[in-house]
N, C-alpha and C positions, 0 to 999 in steps of 0.2 A: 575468561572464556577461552576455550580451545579450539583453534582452527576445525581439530579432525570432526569435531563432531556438532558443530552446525552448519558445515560451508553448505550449502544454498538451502538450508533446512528451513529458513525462514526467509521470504522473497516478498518484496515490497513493488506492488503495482501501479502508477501513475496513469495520468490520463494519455497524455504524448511525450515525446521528447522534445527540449527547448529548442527555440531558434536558432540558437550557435552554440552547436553540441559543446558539452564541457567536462573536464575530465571528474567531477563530481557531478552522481546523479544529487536534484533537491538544492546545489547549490545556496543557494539564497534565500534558503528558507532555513524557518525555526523545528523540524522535522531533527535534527541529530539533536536540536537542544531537547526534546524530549524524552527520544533517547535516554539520553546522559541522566533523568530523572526517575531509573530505572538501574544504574548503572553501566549504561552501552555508551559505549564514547564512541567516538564519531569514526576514528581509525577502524573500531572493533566492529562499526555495523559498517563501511565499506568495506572490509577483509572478509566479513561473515556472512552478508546478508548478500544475496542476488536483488537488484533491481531493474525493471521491466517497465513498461508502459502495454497501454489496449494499445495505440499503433506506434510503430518505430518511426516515425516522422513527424516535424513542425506541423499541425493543422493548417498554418495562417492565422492572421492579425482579424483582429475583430475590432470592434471601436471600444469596447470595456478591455485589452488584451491581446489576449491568446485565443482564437477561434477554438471551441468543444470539436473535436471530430466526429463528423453524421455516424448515427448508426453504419451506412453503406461502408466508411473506412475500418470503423470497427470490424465490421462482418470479414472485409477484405484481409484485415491485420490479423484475425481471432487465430488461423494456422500456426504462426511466429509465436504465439504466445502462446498458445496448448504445445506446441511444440516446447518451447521452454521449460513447460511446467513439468511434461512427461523427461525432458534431459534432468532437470533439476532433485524431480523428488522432494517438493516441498512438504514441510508437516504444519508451516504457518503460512499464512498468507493475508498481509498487509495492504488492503486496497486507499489506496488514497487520494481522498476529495468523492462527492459524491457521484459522479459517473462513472468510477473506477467502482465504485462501492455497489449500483446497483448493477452491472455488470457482473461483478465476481459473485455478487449474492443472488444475483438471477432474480429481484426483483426489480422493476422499472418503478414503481413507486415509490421506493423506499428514501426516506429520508434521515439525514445527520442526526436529527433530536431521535429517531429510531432505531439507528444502527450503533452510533457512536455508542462505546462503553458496554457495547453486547459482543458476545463472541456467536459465532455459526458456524458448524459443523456441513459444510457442502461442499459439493464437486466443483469447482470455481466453472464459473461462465456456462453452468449445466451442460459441458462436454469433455472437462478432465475426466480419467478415469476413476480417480476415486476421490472420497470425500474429505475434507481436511480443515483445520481451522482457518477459520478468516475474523480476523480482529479490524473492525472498520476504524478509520480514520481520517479527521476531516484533511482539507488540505490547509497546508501550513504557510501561503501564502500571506502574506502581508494584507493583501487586498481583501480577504474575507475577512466580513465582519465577526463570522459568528463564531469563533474562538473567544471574542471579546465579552460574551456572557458570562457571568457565574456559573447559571445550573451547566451552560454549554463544556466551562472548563474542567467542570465533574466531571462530565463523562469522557473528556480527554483523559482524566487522570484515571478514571475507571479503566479505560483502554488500556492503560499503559500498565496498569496493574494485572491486565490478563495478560498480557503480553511475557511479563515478565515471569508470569506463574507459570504458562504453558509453555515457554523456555524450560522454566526447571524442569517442566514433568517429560522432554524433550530429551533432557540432560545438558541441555546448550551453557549452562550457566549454572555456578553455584548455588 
């Protein structure tokens, strides 16, 4: 992969940022092991890829984790992240876990069994300027279960397959 020609072409968005910021985004997730199932090793998507979250801070502790941040922080956070989007210029856009996913795709229904392994062609968060791909993906958290399906890891691998195809057609990769 060559620097010049994907650096923030392809930006991966999260729900918040962790409790004790770290110098890898995804840490402790299986998120680069995918990656690498594609041929993106973990170096080449932190050197290539931008990652972002809906808001730049911890939410808080929940009793299952990591508190989801309300609509209201979203709303408050949405400037930092159009804002990013409009510096970056992204032509991919990797939303990750389901409230990243119905965010970026402007649906509030939408579900993992219905995004995952589909690509969409939209303005992220119905206020970028323009329209771009968004390849959904679940979150790679240890604590969901639903990676742990059959049909579910289809469409992981479905994902990962468009991913890699709309890289090429991006030029990002051989």
């Amino acid at each position: 992969m060559s620097n010049q020609n994907i650096l923030r072409k392809v930006v991966v968005v999260g729900q918040a940022l962790p409790m004790q910021p770290t110098s890898v985004p995804f840490e402790r997730t299986r998120l680069f092991d995918w990656f690498s199932t594609i041929g993106i090793s973990k170096e080449s998507a932190l050197r290539d890829f931008a990652f972002t979250a809906l808001v730049s801070k911890f939410p808080g502790k929940s009793n299952h984790g990591h508190r989801a941040p309300s609509p209201h922080e979203i709303q408050m956070a949405r400037p930092l992240l159009i804002g990013q989007l409009v510096e970056w210029q992204p032509e991919i856009l990797l939303p990750v876990g389901l409230l990243a996913i119905r965010e970026s795709i402007c649906e509030p229904d939408a579900s993992l069994v219905t995004t995952v392994g589909h690509k969409f062609l939209k303005a992220p968060s119905g206020i970028y300027h323009k329209q771009i791909i968004i390849i959904p993906l679940p979150h790679p958290s240890g604590a969901s279960p639903w990676i742990f399906n059959s049909d579910n890891r289809e469409k992981l691998t479905r994902a990962m397959s468009l991913l890699r195809e709309e890289m090429k057609n991006i030029n990002a990769i051989k």
